[in-house]
C-alpha positions as CSV (number, residue, x, y, z in Angstrom):
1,X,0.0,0.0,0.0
2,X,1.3,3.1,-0.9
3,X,2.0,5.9,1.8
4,X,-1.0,7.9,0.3
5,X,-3.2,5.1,0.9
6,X,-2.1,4.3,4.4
7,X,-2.6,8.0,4.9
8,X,-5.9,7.8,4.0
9,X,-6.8,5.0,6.0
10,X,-5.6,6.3,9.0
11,X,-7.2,9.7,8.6
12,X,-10.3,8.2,7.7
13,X,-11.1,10.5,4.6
14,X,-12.9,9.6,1.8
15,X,-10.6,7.0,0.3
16,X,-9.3,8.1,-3.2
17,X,-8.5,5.7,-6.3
18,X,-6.0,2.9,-6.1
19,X,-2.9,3.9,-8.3
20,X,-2.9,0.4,-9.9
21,X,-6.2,0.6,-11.7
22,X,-7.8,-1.5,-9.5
23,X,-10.6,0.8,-8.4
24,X,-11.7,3.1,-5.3
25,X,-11.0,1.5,-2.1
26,X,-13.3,0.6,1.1
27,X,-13.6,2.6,4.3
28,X,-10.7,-0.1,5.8
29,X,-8.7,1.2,3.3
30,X,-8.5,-2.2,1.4
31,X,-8.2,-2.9,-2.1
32,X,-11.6,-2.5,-3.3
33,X,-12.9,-6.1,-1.5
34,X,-14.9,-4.6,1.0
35,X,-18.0,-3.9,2.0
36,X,-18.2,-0.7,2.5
37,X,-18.9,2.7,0.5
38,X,-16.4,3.6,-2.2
39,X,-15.6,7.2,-3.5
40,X,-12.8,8.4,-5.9
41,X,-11.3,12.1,-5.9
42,X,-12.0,14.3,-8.6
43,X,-8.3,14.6,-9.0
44,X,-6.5,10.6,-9.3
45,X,-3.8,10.7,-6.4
46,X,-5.2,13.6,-4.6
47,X,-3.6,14.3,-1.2
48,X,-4.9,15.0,2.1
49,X,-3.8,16.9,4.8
50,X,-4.4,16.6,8.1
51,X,-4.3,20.0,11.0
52,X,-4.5,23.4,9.8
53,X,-3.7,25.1,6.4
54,X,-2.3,28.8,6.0
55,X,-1.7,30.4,2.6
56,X,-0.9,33.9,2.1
57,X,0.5,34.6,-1.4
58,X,0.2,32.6,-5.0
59,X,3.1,29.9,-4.1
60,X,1.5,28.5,-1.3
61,X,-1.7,28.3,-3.7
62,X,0.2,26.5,-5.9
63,X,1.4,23.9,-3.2
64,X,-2.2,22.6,-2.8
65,X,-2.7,22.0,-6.5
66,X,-3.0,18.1,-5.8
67,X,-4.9,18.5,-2.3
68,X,-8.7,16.8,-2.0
69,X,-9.1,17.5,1.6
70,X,-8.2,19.8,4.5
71,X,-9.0,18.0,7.8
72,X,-8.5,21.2,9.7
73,X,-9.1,24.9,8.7
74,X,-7.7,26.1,5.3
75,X,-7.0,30.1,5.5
76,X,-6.3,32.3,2.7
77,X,-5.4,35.8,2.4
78,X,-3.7,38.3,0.8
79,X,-4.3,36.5,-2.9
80,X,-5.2,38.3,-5.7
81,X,-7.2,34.9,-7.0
82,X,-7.8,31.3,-6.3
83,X,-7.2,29.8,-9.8
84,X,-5.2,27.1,-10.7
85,X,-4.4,26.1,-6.6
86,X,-7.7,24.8,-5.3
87,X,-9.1,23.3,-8.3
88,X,-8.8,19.6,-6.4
89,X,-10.4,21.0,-2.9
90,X,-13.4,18.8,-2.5
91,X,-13.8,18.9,1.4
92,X,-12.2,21.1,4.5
93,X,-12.5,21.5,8.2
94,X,-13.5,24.8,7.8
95,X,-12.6,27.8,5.1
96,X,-11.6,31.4,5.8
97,X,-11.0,34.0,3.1
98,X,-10.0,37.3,4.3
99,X,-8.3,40.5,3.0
100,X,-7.9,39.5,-0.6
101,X,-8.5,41.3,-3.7
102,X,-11.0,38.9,-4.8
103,X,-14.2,40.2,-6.5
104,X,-15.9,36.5,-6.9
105,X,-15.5,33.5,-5.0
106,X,-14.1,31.9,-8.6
107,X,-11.5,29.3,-8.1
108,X,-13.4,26.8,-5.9
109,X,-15.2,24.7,-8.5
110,X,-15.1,21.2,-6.8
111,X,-15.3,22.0,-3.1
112,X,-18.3,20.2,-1.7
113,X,-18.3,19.7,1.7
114,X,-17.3,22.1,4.6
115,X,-17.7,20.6,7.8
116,X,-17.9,24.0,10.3
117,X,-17.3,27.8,9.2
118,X,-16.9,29.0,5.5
119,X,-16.2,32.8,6.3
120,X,-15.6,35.3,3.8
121,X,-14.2,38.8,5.7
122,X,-12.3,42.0,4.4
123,X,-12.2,41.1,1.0
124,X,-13.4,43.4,-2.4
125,X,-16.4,41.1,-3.5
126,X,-19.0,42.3,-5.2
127,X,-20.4,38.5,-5.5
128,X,-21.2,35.3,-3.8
129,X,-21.3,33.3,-6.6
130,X,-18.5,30.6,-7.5
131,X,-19.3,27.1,-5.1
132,X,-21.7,25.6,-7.7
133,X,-20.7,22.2,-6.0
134,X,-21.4,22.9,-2.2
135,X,-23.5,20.5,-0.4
136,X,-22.9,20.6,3.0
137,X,-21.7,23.6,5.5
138,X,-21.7,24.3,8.7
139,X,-21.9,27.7,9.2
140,X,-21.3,30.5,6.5
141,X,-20.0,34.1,7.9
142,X,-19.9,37.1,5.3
143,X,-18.7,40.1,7.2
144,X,-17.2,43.6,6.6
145,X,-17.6,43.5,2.4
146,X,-18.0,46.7,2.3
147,X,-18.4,46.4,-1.9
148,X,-21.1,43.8,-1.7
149,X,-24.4,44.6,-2.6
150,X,-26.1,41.9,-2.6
151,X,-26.5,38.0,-1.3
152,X,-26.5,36.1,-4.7
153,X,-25.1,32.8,-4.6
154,X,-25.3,32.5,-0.9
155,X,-26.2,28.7,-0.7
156,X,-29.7,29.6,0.9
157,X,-30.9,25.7,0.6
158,X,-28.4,24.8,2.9
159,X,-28.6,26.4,5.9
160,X,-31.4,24.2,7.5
161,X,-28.4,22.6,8.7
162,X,-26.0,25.5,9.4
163,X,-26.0,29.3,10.8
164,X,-25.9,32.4,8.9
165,X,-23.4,35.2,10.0
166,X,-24.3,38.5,8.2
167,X,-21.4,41.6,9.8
168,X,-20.2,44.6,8.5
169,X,-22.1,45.0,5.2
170,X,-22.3,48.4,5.0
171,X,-23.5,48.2,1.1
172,X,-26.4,45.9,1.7
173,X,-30.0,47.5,1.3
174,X,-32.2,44.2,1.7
175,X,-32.4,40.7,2.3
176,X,-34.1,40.0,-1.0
177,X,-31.9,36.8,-1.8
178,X,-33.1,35.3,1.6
179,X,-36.6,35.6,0.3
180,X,-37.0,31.5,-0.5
181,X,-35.1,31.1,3.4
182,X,-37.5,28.9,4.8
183,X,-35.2,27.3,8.3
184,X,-31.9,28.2,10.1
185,X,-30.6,25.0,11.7
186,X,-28.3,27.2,13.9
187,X,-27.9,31.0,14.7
188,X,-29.3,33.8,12.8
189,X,-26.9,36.8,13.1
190,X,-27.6,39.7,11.5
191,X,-25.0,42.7,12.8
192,X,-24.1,46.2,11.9
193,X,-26.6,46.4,8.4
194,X,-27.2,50.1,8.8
195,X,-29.5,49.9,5.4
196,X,-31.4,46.7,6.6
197,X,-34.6,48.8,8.0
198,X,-37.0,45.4,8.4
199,X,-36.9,42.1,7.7
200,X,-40.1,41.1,5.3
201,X,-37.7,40.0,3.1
202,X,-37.7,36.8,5.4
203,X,-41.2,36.2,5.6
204,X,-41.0,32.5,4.7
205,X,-38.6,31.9,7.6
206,X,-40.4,29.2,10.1
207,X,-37.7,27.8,12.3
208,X,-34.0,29.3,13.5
209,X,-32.7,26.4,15.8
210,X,-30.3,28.7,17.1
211,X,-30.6,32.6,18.3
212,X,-32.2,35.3,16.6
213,X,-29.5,37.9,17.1
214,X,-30.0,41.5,15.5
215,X,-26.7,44.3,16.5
216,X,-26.0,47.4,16.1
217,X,-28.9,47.2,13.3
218,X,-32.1,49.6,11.9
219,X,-34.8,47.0,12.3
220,X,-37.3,49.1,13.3
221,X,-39.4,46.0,13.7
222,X,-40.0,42.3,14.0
223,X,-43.2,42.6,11.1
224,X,-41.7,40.4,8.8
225,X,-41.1,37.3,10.4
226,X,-44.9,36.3,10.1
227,X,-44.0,32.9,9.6
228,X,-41.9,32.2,12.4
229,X,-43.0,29.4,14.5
230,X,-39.6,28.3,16.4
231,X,-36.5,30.3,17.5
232,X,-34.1,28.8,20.0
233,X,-32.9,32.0,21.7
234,X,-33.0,35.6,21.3
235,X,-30.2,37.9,20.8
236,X,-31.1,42.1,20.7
237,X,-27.4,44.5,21.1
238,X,-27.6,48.1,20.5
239,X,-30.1,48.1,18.0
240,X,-31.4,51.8,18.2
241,X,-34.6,51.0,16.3
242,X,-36.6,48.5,17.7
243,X,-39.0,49.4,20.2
244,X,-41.3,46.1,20.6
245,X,-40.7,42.4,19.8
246,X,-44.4,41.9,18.8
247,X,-44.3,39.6,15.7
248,X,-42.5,36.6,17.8
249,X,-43.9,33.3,18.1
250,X,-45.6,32.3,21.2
251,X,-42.1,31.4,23.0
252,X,-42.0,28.7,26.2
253,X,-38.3,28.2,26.6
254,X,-35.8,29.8,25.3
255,X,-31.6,28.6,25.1
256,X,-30.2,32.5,25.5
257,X,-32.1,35.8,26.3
258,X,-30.1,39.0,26.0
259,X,-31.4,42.3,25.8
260,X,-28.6,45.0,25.4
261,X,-28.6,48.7,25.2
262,X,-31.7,48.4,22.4
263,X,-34.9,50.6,22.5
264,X,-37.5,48.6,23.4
265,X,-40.3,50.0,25.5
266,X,-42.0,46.5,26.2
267,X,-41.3,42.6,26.3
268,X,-44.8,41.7,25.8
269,X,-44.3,39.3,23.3
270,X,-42.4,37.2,25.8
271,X,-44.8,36.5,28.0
272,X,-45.2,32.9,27.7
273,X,-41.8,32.3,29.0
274,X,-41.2,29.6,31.1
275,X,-37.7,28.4,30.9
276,X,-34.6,29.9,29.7
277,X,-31.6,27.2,29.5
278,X,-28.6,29.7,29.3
279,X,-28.0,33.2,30.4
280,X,-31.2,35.7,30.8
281,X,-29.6,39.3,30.3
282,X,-31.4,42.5,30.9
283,X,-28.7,45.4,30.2
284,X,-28.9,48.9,29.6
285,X,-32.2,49.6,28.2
286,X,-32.9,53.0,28.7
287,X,-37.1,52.6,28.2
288,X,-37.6,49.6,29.9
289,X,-39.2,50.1,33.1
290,X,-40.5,46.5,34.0
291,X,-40.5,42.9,33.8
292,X,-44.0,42.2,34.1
293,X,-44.2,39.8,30.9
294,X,-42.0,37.2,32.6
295,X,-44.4,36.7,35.3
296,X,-44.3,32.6,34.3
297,X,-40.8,32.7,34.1
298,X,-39.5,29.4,36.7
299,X,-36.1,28.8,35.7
300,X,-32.8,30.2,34.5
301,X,-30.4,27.4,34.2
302,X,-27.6,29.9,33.5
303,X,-26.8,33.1,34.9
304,X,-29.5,36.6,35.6
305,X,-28.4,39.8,34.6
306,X,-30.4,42.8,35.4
307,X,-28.0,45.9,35.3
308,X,-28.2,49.8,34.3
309,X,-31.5,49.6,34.1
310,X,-32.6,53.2,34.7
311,X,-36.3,53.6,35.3
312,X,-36.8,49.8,36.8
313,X,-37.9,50.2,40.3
314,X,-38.8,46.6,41.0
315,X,-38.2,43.4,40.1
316,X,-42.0,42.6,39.6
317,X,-42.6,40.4,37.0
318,X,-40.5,37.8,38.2
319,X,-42.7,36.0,40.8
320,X,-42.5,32.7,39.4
321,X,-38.7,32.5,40.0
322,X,-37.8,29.6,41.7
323,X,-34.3,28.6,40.9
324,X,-31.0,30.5,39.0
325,X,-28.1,27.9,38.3
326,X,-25.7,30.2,37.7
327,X,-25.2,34.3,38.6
328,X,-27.5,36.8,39.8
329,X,-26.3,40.2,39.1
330,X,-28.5,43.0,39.9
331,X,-25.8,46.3,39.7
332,X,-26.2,50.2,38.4
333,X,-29.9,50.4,39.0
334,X,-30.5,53.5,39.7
335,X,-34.2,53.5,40.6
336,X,-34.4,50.3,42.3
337,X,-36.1,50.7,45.0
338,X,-36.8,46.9,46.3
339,X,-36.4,43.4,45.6
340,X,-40.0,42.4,45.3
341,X,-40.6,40.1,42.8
342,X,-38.1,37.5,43.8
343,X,-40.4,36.2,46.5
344,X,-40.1,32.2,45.0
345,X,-36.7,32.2,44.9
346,X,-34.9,29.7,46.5
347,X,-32.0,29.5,45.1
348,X,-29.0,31.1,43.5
349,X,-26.3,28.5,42.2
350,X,-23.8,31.1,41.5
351,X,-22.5,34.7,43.2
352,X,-25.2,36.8,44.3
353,X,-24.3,40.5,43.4
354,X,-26.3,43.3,44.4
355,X,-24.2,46.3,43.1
356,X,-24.9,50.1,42.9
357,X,-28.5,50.5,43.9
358,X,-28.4,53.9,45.4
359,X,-32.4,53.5,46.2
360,X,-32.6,49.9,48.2
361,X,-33.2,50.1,51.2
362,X,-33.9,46.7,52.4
363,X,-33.5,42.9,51.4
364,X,-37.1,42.4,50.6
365,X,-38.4,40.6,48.3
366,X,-35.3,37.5,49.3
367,X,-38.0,35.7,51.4
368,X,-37.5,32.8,50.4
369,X,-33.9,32.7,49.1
370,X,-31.8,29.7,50.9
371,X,-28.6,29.4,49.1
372,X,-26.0,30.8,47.2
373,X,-23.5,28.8,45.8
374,X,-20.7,31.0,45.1
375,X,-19.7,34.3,46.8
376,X,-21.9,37.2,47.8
377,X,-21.1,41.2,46.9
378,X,-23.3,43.6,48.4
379,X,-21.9,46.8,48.2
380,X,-22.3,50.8,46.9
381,X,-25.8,50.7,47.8
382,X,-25.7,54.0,49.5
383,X,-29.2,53.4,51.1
384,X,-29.1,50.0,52.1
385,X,-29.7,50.1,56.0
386,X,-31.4,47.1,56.5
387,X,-31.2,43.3,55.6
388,X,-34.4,42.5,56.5
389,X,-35.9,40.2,53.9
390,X,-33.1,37.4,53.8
391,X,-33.8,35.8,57.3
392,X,-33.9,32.5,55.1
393,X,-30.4,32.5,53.6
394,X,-28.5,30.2,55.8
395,X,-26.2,28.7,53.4
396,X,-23.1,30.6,51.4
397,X,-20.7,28.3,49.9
398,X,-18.4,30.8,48.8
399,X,-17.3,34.6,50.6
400,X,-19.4,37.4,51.8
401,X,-18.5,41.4,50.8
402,X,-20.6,44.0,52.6
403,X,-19.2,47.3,52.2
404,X,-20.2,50.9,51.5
405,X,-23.8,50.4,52.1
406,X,-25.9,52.0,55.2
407,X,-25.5,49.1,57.5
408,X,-24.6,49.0,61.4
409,X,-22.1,47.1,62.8
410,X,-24.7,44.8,64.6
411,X,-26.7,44.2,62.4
412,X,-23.4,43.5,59.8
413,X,-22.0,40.9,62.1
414,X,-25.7,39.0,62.9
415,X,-25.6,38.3,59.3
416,X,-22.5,37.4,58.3
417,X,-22.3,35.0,61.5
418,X,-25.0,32.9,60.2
419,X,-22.3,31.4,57.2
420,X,-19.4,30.7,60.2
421,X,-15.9,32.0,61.2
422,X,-13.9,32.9,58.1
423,X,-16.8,33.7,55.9
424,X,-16.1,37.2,55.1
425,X,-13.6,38.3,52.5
426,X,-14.3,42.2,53.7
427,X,-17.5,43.0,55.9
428,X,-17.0,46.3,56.6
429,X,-19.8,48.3,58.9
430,X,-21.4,52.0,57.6
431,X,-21.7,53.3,61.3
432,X,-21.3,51.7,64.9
433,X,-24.8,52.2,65.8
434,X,-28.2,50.5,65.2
């Protein structure tokens, strides 16, 4: 067997054509015998290479004349064109392409099969078109062409299986070549598209398996996406148009929530939500004053953010509550004037941090809470006087800060007694008496 052959074996690629005539060979890497599936290059004698591939000028383009498959990442940059040294590439790890002077993805005529990321980035295209043979990808990234104009040749029928990266694409007025998009297998990301003012232009969209993330975007609106009936998470970043989510499908559980710096004056539409697997983030938007739609909300099973939330002067809404597996961060809220809404919870698997909260007075609203798991920061919280409302927290698996609130020394040391000797990392009291 010759050393290609054993190569191929052992790598488990698609096996290529015996050099003796004898015909493709079998997954074991026999002679044809077998019983399993047999496939022959495009190229006779093709090579494949295992780990990563870098190529940066027309000689190293040339080197992978003969090459069928990239088992890790193939990157190419700096090339004026791909002609002539991937005209053999049927199948790679993944496939980047940045900061050519390529106007068309010409060049790849044979490649079929990209197992992860095809990303095109800081190139001159003014096309997609050029993989008339690709079948299979896992994700495809187009990001900061600033000369493209438009989506053609983006393989649209094949991202059922993948996730769609859209960054940077400053020329791009619409998502008219998305218009037959019916699923996303993974993510959906759709960031900095100053032009993009709404998204009818998906209207056949029905499932997204990942997140739904829209940054630093116009979408004034979620109109278009009349037809979706599944999303696996939800993604807004400073997005400076949207001020309602209305259009969403009746949601139960979601993987991610992050809300961030946007303009939304409501989250009615989420007010079926039950469950959110990941990390629920509330951040920095400026016309949000409540949580009321999450009023079924039971479970975060990663970490809750509520933070510089101006205008939020409760946490009611979140009654249901029962468990957080991860962080609860509640810090820079200016107006938050009690705890109230956290009345089920009983649990906080992380580190409980109460942070900046110049108008809370009091721990109520911490009834019920039993445990943290990690450390606890309660501190700047220049009213804070009284921790009345956690008489139920007995158990603190990590350390306890209390500093620069309102609290007496008595009242200080009754609490932080209650985890043991040692538990403090710095307790420091706001006045001697009580």
């Amino acid at each position: 067997m010759s050393l290609l052959l054993m190569l191929l074996a052992c790598t488990g690629a698609r096996p290529a054509t015996d050099d003796s005539g004898a015909g493709p060979l079998d997954d074991t890497g026999g002679d044809g015998g077998g019983t399993g599936p047999t496939t022959s290059w495009i190229c006779p004698g093709a090579r494949v290479l295992e780990g990563d591939v870098a190529v940066s000028d027309a000689a190293g383009l040339a080197a992978l004349a003969d090459v069928a498959v990239v088992e890790g990442t193939l990157s190419v940059t700096g090339v004026d064109s791909l002609a002539g040294g991937l005209d053999c590439l049927e199948r790679v790890g993944a496939f980047t392409l940045t900061g050519t002077a390529m106007a068309a993805l010409d060049g790849l005529p044979h490649l079929s099969q990209v197992d992860g990321a095809f990303a095109v980035q800081g190139n001159a295209l003014t096309s997609l078109q050029g993989l008339p043979g690709l079948s299979q990808v896992g994700e495809v990234v187009v990001a900061d062409e600033l000369a493209l104009t438009s989506l053609a040749g983006l393989p649209v029928d094949l991202l059922a299986g993948a996730s769609l990266e859209l960054r940077g694409l400053t020329g791009l007025a619409d998502l008219s070549d998305l218009a037959a998009l019916t699923a996303v297998g993974g993510d959906l990301r759709l960031v900095g598209l100053p032009q993009v003012t709404g998204l009818a232009d998906l209207a056949a969209l029905s499932t997204i398996g990942g997140a739904l993330h829209i940054e630093r975007g116009a979408v004034a609106d979620l109109a278009g996406l009349s037809a979706l009936a599944s999303v696996g998470g939800l993604r807004l970043v400073e997005d400076e148009a949207l001020a309602t989510l209305d259009a969403l499908p009746l949601i139960e559980e979601l993987a991610v929530l992050e809300l961030r710096q946007t303009t939304l004056l409501d989250i009615d539409a989420l007010r079926y939500l039950e469950k959110v697997q990941g990390d629920l983030s509330v951040v920095g938007n400026q016309g949000l004053s409540d949580l009321g739609a999450l009023d079924r909300l039971t479970v975060v099973e990663g970490a809750l953010r509520v933070t510089d939330q101006p205008g939020l002067e409760s946490l009611e809404g979140l009654e249901a509550l029962t468990r957080i597996d991860g962080d609860l961060e509640l810090a820079r809220n200016a107006d938050l004037e009690s705890l109230e809404g956290l009345e089920a919870l009983t649990r906080v698997g992380g580190t409980f941090t109460l942070d900046g909260s110049p108008s809370l007075s009091s721990l109520e609203g911490l009834d019920e809470l039993q445990e943290v798991g990690g450390d606890a920061v309660v501190q700047h919280n220049d009213a804070l006087s009284s921790l009345v409302g956690a008489e139920q927290w007995q158990t603190l698996v990590g350390m306890l800060t209390m500093w620069d609130n309102d609290l007496c020394a008595t009242e200080l040391v009754d609490f932080a007694y209650r985890f043991g000797d040692g538990a403090c990392a710095l307790c420091e009291a706001d006045h001697a008496g009580c």
